[in-house]
N, CA, C and O atoms as a GROMACS GRO file, in nm:
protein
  424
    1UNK      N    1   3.896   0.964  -6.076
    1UNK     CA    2   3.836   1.078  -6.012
    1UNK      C    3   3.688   1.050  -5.982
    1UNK      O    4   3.633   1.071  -5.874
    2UNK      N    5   3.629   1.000  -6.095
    2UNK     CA    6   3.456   0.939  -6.045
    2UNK      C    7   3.458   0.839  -5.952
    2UNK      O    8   3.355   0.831  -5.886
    3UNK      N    9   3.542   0.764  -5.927
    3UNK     CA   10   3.547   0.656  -5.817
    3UNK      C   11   3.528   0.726  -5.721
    3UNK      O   12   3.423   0.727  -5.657
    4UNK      N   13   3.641   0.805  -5.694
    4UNK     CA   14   3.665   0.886  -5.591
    4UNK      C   15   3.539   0.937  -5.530
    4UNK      O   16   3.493   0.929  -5.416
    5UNK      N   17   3.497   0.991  -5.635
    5UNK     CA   18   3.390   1.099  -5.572
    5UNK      C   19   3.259   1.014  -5.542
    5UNK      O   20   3.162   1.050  -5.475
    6UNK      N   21   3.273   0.924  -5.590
    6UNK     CA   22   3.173   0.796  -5.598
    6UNK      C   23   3.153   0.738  -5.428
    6UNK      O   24   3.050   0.743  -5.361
    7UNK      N   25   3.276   0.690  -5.392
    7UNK     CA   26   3.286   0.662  -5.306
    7UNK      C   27   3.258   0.770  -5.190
    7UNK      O   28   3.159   0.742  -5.123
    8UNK      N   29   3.304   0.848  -5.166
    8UNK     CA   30   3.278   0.969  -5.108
    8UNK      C   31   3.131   1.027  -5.065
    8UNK      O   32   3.106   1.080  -4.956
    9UNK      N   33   3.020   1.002  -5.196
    9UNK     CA   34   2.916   0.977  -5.131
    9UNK      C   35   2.822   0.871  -5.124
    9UNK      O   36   2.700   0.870  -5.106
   10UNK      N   37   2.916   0.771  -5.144
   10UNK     CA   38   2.806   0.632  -5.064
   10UNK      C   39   2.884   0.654  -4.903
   10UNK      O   40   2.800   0.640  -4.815
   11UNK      N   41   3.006   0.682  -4.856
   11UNK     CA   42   3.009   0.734  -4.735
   11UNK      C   43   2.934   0.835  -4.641
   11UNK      O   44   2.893   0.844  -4.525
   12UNK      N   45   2.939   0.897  -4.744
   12UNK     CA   46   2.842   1.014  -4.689
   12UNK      C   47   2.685   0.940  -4.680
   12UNK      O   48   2.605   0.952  -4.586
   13UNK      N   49   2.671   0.882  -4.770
   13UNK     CA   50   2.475   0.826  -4.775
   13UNK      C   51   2.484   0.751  -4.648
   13UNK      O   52   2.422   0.784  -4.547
   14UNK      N   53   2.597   0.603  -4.661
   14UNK     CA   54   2.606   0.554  -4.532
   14UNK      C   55   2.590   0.594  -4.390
   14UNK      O   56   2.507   0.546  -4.312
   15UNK      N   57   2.705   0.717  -4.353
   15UNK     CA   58   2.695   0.777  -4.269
   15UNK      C   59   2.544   0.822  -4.223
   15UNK      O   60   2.496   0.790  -4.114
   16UNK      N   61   2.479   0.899  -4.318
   16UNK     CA   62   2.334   0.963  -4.315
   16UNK      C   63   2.206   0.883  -4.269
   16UNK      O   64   2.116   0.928  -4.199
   17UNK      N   65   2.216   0.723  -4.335
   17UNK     CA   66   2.152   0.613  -4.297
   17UNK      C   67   2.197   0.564  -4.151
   17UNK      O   68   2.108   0.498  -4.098
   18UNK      N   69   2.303   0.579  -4.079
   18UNK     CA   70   2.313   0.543  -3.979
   18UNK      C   71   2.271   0.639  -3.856
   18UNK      O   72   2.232   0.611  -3.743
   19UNK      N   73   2.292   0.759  -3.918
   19UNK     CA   74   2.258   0.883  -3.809
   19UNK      C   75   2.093   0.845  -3.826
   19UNK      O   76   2.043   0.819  -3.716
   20UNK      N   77   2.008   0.838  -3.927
   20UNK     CA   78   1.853   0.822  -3.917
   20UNK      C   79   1.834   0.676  -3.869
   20UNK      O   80   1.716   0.672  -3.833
   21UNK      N   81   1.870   0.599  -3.858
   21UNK     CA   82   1.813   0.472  -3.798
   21UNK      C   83   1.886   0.504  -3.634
   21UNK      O   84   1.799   0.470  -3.554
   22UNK      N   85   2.011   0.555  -3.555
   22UNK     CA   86   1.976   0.581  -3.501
   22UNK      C   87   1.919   0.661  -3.409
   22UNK      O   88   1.919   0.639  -3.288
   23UNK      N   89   1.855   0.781  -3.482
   23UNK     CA   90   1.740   0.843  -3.464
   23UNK      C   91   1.594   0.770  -3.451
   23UNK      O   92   1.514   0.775  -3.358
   24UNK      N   93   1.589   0.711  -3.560
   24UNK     CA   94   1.441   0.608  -3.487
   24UNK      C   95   1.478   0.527  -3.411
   24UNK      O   96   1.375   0.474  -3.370
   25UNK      N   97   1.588   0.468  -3.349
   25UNK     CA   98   1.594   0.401  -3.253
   25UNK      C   99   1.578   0.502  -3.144
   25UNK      O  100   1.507   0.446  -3.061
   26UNK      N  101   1.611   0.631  -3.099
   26UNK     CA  102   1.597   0.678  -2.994
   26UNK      C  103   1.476   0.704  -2.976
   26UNK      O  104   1.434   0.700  -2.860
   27UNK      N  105   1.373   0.740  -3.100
   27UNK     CA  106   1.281   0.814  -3.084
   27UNK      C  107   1.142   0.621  -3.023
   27UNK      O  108   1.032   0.636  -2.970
   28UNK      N  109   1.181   0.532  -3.044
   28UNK     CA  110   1.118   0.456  -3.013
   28UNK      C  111   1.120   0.391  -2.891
   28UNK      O  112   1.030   0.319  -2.848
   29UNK      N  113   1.274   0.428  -2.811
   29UNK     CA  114   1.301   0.414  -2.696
   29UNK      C  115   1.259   0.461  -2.619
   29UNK      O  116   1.218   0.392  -2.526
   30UNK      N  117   1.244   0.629  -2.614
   30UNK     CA  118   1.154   0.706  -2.563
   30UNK      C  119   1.028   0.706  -2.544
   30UNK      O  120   0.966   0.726  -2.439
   31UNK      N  121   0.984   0.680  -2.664
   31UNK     CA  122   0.824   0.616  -2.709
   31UNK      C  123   0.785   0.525  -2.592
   31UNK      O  124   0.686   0.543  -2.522
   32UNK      N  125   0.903   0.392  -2.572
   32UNK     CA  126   0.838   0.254  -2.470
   32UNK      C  127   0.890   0.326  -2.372
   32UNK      O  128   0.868   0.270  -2.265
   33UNK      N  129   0.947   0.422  -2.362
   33UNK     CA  130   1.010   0.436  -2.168
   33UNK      C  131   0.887   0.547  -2.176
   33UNK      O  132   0.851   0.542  -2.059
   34UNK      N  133   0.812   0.630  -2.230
   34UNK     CA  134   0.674   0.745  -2.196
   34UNK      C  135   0.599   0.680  -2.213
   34UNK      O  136   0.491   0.720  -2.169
   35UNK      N  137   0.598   0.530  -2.292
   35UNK     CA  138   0.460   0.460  -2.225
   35UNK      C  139   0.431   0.407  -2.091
   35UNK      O  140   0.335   0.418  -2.014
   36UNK      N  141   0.565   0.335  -2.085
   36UNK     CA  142   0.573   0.254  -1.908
   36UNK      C  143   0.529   0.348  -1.819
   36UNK      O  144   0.469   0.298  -1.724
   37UNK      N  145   0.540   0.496  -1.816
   37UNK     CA  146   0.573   0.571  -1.675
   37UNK      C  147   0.423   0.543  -1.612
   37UNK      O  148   0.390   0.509  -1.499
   38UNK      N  149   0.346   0.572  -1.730
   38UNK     CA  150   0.171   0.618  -1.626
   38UNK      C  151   0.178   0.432  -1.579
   38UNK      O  152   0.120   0.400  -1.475
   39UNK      N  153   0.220   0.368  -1.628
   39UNK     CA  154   0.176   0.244  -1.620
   39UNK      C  155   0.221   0.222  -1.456
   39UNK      O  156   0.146   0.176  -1.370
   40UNK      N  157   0.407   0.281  -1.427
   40UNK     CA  158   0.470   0.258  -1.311
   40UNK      C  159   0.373   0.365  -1.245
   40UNK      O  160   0.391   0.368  -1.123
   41UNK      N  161   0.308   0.425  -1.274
   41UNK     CA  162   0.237   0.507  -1.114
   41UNK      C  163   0.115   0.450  -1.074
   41UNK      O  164   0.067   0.443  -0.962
   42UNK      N  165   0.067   0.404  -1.196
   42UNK     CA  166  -0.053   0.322  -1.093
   42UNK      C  167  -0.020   0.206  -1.036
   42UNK      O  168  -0.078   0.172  -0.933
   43UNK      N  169   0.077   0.128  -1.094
   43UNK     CA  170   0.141   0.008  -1.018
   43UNK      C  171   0.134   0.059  -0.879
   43UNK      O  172   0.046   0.023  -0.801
   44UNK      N  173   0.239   0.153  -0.845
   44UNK     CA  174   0.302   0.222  -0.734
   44UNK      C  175   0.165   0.285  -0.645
   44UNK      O  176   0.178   0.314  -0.526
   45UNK      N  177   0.036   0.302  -0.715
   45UNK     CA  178  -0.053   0.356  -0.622
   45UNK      C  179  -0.144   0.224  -0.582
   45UNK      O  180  -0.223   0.215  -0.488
   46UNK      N  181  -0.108   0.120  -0.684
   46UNK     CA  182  -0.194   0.014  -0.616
   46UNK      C  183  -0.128  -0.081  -0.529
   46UNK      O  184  -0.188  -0.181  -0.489
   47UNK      N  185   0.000  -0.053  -0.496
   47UNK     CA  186   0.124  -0.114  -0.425
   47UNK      C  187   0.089  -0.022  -0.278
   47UNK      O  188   0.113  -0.065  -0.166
   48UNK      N  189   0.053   0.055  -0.295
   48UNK     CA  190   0.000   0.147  -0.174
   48UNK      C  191  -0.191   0.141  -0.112
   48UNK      O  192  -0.245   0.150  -0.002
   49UNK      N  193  -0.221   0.128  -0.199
   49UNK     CA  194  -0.335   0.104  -0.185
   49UNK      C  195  -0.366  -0.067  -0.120
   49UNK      O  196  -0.459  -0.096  -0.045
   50UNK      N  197  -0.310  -0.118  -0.148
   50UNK     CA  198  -0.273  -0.273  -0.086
   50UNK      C  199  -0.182  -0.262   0.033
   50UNK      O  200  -0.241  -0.339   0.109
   51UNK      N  201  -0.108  -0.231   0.081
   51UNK     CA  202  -0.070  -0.210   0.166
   51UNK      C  203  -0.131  -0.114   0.278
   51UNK      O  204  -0.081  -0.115   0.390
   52UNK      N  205  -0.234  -0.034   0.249
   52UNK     CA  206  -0.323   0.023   0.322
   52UNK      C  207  -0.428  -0.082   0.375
   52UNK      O  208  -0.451  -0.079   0.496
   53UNK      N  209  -0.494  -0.174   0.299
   53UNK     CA  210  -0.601  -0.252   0.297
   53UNK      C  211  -0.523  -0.393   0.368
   53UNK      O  212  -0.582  -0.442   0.465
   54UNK      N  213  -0.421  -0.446   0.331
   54UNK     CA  214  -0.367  -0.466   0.428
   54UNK      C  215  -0.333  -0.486   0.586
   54UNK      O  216  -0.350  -0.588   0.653
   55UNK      N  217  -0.277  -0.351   0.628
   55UNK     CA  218  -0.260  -0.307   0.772
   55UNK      C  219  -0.430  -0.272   0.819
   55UNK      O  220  -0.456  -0.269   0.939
   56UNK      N  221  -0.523  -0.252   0.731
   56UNK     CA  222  -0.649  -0.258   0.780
   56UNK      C  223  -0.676  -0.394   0.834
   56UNK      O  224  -0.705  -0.426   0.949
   57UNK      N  225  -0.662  -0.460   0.739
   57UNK     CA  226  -0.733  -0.656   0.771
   57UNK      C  227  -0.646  -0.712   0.884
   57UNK      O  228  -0.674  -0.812   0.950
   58UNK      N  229  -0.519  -0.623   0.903
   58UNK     CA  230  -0.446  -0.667   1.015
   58UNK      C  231  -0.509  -0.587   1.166
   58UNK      O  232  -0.483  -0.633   1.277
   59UNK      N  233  -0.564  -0.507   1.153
   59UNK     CA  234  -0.629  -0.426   1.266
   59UNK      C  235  -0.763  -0.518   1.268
   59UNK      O  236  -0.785  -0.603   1.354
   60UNK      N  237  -0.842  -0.489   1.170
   60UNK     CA  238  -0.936  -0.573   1.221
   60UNK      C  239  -0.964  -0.724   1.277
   60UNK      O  240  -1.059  -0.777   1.335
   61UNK      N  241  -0.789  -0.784   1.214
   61UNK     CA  242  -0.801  -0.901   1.236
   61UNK      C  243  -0.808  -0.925   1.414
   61UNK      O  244  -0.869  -1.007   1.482
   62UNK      N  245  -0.710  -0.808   1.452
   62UNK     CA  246  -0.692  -0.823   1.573
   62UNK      C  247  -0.814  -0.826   1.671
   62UNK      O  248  -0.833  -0.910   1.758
   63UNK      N  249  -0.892  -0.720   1.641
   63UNK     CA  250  -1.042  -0.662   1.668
   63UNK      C  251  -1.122  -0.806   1.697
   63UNK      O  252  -1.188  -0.824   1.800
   64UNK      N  253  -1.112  -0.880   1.616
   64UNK     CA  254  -1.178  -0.983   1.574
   64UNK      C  255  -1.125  -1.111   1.694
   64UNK      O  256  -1.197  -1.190   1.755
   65UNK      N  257  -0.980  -1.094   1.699
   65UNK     CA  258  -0.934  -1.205   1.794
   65UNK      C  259  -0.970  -1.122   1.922
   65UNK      O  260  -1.034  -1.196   1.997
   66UNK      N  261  -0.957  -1.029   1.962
   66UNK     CA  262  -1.028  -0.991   2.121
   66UNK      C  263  -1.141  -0.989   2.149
   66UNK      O  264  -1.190  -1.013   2.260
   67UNK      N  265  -1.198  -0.959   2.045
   67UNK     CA  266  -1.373  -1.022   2.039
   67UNK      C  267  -1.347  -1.129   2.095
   67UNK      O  268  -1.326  -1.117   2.215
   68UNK      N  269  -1.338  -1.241   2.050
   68UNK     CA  270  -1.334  -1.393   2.038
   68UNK      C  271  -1.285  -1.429   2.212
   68UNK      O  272  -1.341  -1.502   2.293
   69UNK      N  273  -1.221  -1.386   2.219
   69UNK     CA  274  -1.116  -1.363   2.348
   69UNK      C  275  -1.239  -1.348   2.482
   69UNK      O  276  -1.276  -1.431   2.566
   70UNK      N  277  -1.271  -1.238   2.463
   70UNK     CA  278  -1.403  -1.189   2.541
   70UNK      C  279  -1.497  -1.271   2.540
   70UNK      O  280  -1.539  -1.323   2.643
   71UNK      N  281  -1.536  -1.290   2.442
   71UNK     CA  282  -1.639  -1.412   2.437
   71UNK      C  283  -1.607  -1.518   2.479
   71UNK      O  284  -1.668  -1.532   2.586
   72UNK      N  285  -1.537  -1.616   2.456
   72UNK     CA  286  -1.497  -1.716   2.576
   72UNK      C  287  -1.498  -1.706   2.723
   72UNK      O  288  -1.555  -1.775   2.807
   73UNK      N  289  -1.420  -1.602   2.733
   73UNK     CA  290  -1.420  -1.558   2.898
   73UNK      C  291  -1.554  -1.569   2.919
   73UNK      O  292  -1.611  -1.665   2.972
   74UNK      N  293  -1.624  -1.434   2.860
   74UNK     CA  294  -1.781  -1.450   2.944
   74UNK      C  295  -1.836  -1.564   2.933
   74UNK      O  296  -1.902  -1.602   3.029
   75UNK      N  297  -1.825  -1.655   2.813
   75UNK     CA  298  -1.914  -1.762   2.818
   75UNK      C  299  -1.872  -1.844   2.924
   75UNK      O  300  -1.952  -1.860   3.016
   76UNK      N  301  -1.721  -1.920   2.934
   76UNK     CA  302  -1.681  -1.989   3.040
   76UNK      C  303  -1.589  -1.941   3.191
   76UNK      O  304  -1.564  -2.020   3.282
   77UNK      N  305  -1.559  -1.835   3.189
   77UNK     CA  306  -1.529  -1.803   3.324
   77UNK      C  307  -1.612  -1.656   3.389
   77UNK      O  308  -1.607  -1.539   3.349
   78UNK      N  309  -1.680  -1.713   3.494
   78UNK     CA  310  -1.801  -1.655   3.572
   78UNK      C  311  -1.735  -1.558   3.644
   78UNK      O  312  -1.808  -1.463   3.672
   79UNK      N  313  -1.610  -1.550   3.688
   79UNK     CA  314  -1.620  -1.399   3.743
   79UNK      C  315  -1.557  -1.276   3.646
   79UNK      O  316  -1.531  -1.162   3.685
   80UNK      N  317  -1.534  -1.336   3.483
   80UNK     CA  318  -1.501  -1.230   3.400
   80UNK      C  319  -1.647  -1.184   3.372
   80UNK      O  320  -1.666  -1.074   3.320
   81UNK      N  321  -1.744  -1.264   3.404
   81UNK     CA  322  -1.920  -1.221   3.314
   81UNK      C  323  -1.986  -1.164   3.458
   81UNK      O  324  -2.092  -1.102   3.467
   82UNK      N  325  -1.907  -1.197   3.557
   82UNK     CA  326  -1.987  -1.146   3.666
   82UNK      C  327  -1.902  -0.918   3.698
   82UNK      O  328  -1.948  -0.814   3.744
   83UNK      N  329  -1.805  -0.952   3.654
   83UNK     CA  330  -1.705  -0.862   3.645
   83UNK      C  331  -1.778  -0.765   3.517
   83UNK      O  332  -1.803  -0.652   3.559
   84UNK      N  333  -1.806  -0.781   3.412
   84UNK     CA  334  -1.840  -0.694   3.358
   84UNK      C  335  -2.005  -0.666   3.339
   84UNK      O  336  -2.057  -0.567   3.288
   85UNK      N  337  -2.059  -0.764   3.386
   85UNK     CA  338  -2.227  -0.696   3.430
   85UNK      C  339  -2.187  -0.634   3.510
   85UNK      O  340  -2.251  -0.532   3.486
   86UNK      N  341  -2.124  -0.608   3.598
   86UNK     CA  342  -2.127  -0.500   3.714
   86UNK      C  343  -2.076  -0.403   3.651
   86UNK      O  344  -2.116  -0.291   3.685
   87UNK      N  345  -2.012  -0.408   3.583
   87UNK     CA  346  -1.909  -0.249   3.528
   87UNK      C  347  -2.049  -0.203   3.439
   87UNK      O  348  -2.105  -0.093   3.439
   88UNK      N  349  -2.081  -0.315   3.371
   88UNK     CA  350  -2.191  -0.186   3.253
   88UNK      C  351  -2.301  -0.182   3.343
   88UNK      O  352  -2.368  -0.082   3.316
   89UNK      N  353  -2.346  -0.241   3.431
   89UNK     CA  354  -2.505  -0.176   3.510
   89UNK      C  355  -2.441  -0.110   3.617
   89UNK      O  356  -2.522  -0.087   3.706
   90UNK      N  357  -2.293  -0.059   3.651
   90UNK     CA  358  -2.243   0.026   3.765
   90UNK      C  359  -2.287  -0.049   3.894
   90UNK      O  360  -2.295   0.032   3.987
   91UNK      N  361  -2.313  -0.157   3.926
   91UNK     CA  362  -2.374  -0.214   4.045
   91UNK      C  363  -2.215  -0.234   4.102
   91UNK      O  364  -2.120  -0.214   4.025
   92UNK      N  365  -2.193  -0.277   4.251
   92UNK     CA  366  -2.128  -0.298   4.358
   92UNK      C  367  -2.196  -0.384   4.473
   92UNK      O  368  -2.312  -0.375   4.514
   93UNK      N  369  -2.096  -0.465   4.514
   93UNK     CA  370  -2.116  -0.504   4.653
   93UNK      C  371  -2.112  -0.419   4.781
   93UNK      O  372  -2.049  -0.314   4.787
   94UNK      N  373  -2.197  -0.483   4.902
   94UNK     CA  374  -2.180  -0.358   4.990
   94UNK      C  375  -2.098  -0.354   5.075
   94UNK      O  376  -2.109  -0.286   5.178
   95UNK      N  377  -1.937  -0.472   5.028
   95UNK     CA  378  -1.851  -0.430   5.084
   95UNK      C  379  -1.763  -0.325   4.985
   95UNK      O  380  -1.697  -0.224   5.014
   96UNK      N  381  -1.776  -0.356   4.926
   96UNK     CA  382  -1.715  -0.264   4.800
   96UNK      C  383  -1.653  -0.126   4.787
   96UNK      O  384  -1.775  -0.115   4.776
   97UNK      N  385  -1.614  -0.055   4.782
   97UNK     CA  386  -1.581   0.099   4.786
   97UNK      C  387  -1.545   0.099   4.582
   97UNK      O  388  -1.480   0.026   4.508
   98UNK      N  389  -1.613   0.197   4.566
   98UNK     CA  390  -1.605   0.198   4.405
   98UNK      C  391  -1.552   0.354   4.352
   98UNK      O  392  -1.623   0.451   4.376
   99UNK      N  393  -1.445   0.368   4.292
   99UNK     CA  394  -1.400   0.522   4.304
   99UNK      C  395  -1.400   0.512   4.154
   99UNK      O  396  -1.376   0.416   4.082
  100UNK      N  397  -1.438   0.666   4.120
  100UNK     CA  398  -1.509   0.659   3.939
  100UNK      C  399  -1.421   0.788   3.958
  100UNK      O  400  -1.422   0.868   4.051
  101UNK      N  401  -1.332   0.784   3.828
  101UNK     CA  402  -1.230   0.891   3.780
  101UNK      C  403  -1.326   0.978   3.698
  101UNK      O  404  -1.438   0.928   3.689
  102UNK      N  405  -1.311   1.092   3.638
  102UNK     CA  406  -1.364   1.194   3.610
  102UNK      C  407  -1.256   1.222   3.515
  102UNK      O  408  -1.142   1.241   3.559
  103UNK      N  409  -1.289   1.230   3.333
  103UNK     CA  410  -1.122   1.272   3.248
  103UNK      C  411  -1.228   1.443   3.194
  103UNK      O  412  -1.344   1.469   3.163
  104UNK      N  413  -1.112   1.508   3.210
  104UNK     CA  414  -1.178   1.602   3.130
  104UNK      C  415  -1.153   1.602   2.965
  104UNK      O  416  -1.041   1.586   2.916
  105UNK      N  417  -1.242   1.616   2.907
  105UNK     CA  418  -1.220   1.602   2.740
  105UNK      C  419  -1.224   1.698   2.681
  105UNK      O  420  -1.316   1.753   2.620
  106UNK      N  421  -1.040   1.746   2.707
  106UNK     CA  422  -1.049   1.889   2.608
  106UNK      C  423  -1.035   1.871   2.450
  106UNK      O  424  -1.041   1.969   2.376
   0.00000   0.00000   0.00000
């Protein structure tokens, strides 16, 4: 009869030891998955933030190659440098007819 009952609660203790370990296992799982999260949002805002800065260096890159573009022309072909001194000092030839659009800027 003491066996019995003996046994009965090292089952029971057993049982009890397994329900609390895995209880600290959940509670530590939780623990590393509520640490990661803030960690995954700034990842995720600097994954955005790079990709902003990014498509910037790609705009400016472009900026940069039509510059370059322009500059050649004017330096080596004379009627692109003769073509745009006339556009920014508004000058014309006097065969010329020069018609200037008017945008309204609403």
């Amino acid at each position: 009869m003491k066996l019995k009952r003996l046994e009965a609660q090292t089952r029971v203790i057993c049982t009890a030891n397994r329900i609390v370990v895995a209880v600290i296992a959940l509670v530590l799982g939780l623990a590393v998955v509520a640490s990661a999260l803030p960690q995954k949002r700034k990842l995720q805002d600097l994954e955005f933030q790079l990709a902003r800065v990014l498509e910037e260096e790609k705009q400016v890159m472009a900026e940069k190659e039509h510059r370059e573009i322009e500059y050649r022309a004017m330096k080596e072909d004379p009627e692109f440098l003769e073509l745009k001194a006339r556009d920014r000092l508004n000058l014309h030839r006097e065969e010329e007819r020069v018609f200037r659009v008017r945008r309204n800027n609403d």
